[in-house]
N, C-alpha and C positions, 0 to 999 in steps of 0.2 A: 200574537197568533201567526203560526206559520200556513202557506197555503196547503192543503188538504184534500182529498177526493171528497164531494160532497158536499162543500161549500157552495152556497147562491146568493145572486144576486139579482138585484134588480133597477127596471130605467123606464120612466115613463114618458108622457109627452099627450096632450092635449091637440088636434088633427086642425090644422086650421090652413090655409092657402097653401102656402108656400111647403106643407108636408104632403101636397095632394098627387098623384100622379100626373093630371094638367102641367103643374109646376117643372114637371120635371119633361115635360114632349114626350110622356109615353101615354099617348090615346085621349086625354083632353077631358078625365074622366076625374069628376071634383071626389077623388075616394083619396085613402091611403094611399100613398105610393110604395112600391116593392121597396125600391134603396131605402126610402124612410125608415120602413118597416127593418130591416139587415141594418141598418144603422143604429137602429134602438137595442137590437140586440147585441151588436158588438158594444157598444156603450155598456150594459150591461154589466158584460163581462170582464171590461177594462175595467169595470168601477170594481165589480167585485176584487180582482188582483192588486190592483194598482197599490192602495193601503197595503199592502202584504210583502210587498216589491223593499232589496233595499236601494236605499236613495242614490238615484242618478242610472237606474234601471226603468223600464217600461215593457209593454208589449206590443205588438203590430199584427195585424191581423194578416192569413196568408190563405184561410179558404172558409169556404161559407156555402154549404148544401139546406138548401132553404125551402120548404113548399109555401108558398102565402095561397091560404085554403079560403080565404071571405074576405069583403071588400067591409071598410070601416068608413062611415059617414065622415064628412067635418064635421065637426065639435065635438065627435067620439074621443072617449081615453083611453089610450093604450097602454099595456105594460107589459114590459119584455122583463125576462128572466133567463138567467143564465146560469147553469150549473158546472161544476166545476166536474169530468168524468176521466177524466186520464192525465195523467201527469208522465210524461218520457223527457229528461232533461231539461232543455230549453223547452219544450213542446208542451204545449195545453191546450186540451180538447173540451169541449164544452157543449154540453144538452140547451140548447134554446126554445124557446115559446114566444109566443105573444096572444095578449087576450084583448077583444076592448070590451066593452062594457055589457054585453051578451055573449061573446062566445071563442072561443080560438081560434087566432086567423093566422096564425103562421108557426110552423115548429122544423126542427131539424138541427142540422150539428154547424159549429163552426171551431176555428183554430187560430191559438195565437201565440207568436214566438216569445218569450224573453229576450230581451236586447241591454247591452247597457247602450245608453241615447248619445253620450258624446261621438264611442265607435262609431254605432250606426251613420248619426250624421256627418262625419267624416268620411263614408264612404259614397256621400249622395253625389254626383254629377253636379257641379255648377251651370247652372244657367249663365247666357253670355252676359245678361244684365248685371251678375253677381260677380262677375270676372271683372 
């Protein structure tokens, strides 16, 4: 199967400490955290391409318009989903959500390039440790 407009996916994840916004020093608040939340949905969409990709390619994500609309308890399950809506080259656009276990708490678009992964990492900056 090649990649497609209208292909989805999906990534879930069960909200426990360490996915909480507390975790992360934004307000101390034992909920969902925003990054969590944009993390589950890029995962998503990587899972969806990635299988589709040929080997020794990947994608990278390069932007994320996101509302997070409700706050999710711990021990709420979330599920992001990721639709595949525009294809331009390397570029892929993608309809995202997220629901947890009553209602929709996050939706909006996000983007990610096709890379092949040797190039890429060959153009990252060494760190002095790595030198």
């Amino acid at each position: 199967m090649a990649l497609t407009v209208g292909m989805r996916g999906e990534a879930s994840l069960v909200v426990g400490e360490a996915q909480t916004a507390a975790a992360f020093g934004a307000g101390g608040v034992l909920v969902l955290g925003t990054p969590v939340m944009i993390g589950l949905m890029e995962n998503a969409a990587w899972q969806l391409v990635q299988p589709e990709l040929p080997e020794g390619e990947s994608t990278v994500g390069t932007l994320v318009n996101v509302r997070h609309l409700a706050a999710t308890s711990m021990g709420g399950h979330v599920v992001a989903t990721a639709e595949l809506i525009e294809m331009d080259d390397r570029r892929l656009v993608f309809r995202v959500s997220a629901r947890d276990d009553t209602q929709l708490i996050g939706e909006g678009t996000h983007e990610r390039f096709r890379i092949v992964l040797e190039r890429f990492l060959a153009r990252l900056p060494r760190s002095p440790e790595a030198q």
